[in-house]
C-alpha positions in Angstrom: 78.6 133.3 9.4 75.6 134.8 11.2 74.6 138.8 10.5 75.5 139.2 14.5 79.3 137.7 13.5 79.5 140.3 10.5 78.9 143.5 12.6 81.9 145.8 13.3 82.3 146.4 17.0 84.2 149.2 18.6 87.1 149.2 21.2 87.9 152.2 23.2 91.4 152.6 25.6 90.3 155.3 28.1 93.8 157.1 29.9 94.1 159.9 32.0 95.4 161.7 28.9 93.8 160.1 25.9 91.0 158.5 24.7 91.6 155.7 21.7 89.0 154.4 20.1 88.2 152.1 16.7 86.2 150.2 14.6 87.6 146.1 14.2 86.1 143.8 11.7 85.7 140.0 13.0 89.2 139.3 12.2 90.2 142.0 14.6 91.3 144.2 11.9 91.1 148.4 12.7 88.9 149.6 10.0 89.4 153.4 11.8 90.6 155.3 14.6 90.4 158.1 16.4 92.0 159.9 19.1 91.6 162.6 21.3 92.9 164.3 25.2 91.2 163.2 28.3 90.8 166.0 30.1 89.8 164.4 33.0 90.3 167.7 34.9 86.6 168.7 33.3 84.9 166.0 34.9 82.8 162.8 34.4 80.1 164.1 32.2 82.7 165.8 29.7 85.2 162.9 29.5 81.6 161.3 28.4 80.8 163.4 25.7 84.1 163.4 24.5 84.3 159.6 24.5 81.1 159.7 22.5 82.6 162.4 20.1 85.8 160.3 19.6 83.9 156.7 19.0 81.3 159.2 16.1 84.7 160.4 14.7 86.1 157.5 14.8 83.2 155.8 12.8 82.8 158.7 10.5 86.4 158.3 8.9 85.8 154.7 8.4 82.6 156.2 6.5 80.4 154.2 9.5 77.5 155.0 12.0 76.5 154.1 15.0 73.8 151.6 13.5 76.8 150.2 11.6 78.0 148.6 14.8 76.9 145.7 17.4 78.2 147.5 20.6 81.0 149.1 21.9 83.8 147.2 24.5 85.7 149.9 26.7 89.1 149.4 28.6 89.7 152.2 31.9 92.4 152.5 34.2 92.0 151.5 37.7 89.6 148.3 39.3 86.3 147.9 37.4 83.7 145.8 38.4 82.7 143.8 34.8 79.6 142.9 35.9 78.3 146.1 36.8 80.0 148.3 34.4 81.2 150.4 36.9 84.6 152.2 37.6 85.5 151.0 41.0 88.3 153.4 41.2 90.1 155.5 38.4 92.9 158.0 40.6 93.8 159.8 37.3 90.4 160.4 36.2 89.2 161.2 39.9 86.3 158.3 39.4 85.3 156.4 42.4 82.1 154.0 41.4 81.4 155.7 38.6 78.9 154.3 36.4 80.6 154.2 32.9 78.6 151.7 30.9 75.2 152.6 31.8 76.8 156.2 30.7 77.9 155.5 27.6 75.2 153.1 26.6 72.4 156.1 27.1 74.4 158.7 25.5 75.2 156.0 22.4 72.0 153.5 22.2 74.1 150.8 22.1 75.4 148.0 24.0 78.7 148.6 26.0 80.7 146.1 28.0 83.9 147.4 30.4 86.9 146.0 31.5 90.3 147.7 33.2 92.7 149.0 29.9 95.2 146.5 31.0 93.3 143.7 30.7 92.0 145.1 27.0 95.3 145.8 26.3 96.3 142.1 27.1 93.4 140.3 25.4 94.6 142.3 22.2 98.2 141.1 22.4 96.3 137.7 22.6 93.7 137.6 20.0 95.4 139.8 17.5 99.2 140.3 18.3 102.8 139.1 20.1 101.1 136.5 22.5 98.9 135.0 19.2 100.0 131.3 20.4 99.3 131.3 24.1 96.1 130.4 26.1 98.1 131.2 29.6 99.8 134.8 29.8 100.6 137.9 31.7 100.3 141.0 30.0 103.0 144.3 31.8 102.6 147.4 30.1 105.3 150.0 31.4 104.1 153.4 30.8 103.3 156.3 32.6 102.7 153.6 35.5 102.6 150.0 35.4 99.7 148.1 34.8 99.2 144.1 34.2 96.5 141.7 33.1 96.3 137.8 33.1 95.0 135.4 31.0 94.3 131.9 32.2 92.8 129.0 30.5 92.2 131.3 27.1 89.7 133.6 29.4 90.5 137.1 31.1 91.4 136.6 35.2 89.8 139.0 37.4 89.8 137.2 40.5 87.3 137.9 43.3 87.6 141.7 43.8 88.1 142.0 39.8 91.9 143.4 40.6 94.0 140.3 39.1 96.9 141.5 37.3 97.7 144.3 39.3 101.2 143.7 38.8 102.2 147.6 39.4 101.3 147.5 43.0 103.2 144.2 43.8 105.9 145.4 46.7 109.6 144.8 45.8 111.0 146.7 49.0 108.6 146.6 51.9 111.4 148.5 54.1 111.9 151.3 51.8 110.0 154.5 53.0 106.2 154.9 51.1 106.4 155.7 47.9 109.6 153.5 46.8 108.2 150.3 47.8 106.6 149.2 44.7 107.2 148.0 41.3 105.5 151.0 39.5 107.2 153.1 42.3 110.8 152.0 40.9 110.4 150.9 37.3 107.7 153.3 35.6 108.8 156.0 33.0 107.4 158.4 35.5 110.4 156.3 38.5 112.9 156.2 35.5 112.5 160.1 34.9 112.5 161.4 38.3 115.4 159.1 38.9 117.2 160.1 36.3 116.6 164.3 36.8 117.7 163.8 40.7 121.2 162.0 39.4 121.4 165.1 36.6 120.7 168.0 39.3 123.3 166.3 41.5 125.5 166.9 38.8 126.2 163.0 37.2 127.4 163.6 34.2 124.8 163.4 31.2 124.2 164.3 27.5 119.9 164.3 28.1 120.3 168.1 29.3 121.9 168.4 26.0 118.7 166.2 24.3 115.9 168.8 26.1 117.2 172.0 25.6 118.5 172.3 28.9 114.4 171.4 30.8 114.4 168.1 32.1 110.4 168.5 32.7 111.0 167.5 28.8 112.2 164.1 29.4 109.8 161.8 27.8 110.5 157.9 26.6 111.9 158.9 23.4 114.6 161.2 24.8 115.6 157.7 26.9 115.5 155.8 24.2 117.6 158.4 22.1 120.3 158.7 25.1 120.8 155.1 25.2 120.9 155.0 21.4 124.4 157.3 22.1 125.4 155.7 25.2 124.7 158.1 27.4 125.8 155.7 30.4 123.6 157.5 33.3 120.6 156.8 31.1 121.5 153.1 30.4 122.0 152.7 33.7 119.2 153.6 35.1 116.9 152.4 33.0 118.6 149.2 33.2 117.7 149.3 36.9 113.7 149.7 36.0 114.6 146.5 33.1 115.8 144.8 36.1 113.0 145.4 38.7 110.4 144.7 35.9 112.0 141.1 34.5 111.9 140.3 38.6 108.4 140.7 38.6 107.6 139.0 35.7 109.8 136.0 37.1 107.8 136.1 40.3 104.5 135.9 38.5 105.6 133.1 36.3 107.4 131.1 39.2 104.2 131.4 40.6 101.7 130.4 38.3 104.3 128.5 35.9 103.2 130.8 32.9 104.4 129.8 29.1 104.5 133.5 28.3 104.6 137.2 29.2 104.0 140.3 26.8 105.2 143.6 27.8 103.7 147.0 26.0 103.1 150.4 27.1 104.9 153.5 25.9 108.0 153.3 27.6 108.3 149.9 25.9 107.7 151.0 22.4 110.1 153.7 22.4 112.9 151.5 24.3 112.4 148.4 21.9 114.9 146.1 22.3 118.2 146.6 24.2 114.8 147.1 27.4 113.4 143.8 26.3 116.8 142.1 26.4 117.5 143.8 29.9 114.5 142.1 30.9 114.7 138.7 30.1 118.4 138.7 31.9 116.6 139.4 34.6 113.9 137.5 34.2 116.2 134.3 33.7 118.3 135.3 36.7 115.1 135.0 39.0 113.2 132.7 37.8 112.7 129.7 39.4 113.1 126.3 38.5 115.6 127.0 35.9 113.3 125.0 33.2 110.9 128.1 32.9 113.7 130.3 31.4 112.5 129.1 28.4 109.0 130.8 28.9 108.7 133.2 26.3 109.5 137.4 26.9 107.6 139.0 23.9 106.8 143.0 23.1 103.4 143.4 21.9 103.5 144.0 18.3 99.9 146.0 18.4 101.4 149.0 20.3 99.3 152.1 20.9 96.1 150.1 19.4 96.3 146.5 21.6 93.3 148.6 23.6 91.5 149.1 21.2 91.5 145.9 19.3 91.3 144.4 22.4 88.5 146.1 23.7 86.5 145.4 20.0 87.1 141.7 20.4 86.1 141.6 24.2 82.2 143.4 23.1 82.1 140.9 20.1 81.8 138.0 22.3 80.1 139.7 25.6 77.4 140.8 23.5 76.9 139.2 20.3 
């Protein structure tokens, strides 16, 4: 093993509200982490720094420094465009061709490679987690939206436009009116809350204004999980729905491209666990098509709030070793 294969290599997961980032060792374990808020409301340069400060403090409780470390692999929401290093489009960070390698290589001194947090997210699930065994995969993580990432062959799919995976944005209801016509639309946390808080207000009966104190601004995915935990049967329902609408997706994508596997993560997934995984594959096996890919496999990423980050490592260790 060559000095280059020895080197620690850092992964940072860029949201809208926080920034995760870590050190991984060459058998993708996290030696440290770090986490801090976003604050994209402050602007490019200061999301920058505080990148930056997170990756030092990061490397600092792992007793590391910057010249401890052969570059630095960074997943961001929205399209990116790998070969530039540039944000294409980030909606919740405001970004629009925004130049986030170059950035973060002069502010660091080391190399940094960029890809969409989806797509990190995914290649973590795959070189270190739930999806281990498969070359060929799609990667769904339900969160605050829905994002997805593809794996083909053993290598990351961007297509063309760098956009593959974009599972979110796939329509499910082209006749609905704008803003209910897509997947994220109907089966994010942020569908299944808003959903859930117009049935409540229109007085379906419900124990979750029991669960926040009486403010349903307060719902978050572990009061869902919690409510269906107790059988709250408005909650089960409708977050059955967004199980439903998601395992039709993931049947599409695999009727399509006759995938072995699909990995869902994100936070709504985590704190749901496994009567939402369960709700998926029915659906999943009543849409799939033919009836011999039921037996692809529906898996939750076992990496959770680090698949980004271990992802993201892995993804710098071979771009620029």
């Amino acid at each position: 093993m060559g000095k280059a294969d020895d080197k620690l290599f850092v992964g940072v997961d860029l949201g809208g509200t926080n920034i995760s980032a870590g050190a991984c060792d060459v058998k993708n374990k996290l030696i440290a982490r770090e986490k801090k808020k976003t604050k994209a409301e402050e602007g490019g340069p200061a999301v920058i720094d505080r990148i930056v400060k997170t990756i030092q403090e990061a490397l600092a409780i792992g007793g590391l420094k910057l010249g401890d470390i052969g570059g630095v692999g960074i997943g961001a929401p929205g399209a990116v465009d790998i070969n530039k290093g540039t944000v294409i489009n980030a909606v919740n960070l405001r970004w629009k061709d925004f130049p986030l390698a170059a950035a973060l290589k002069e502010k660091l001194k080391v190399p940094v490679t960029l890809d969409n947090d989806v797509n990190v997210g995914t290649w973590g699930e795959h070189v270190a987690g739930a999806a281990k065994d498969f070359d060929d995969l799609l990667g769904i993580f339900v969160g605050t939206g829905i994002g997805g990432g593809l794996i083909l062959g053993g290598k990351l799919f961007h297509g063309h436009y760098f956009t593959a995976g974009e599972i979110g944005h796939t329509i499910l209801f082209s006749d609905a009116p704008r803003g209910l016509r897509t997947l994220e639309n109907r089966a994010s946390r942020t569908a299944v809350v808003n959903q859930l808080k117009q049935l409540i207000l229109s007085n379906h009966a419900s124990e979750v204004p029991k669960l926040v104190d009486g403010n349903l601004d307060e719902i978050r995915s572990s009061v869902l999980a919690k409510a269906i935990k107790d059988g709250d049967e408005l909650t089960i329902e409708v977050v059955k729905q967004s199980a439903r609408y998601v395992g039709i997706a993931i049947a599409n994508t695999i009727t399509m491209l006759s995938l072995p596997c699909a990995v869902v993560g994100g936070g709504a997934m985590e704190a749901l666990g496994d009567p939402y995984l369960k709700w998926i594959r029915q659906s999943f096996e009543e849409h799939v098509f033919p009836e011999k890919l039921r037996s692809a496999k529906i898996l939750q990423s076992s990496l959770g709030d680090d698949a980004g980050v271990v992802g993201a490592a892995h993804l710098a260790r071979l771009r620029l070793s």
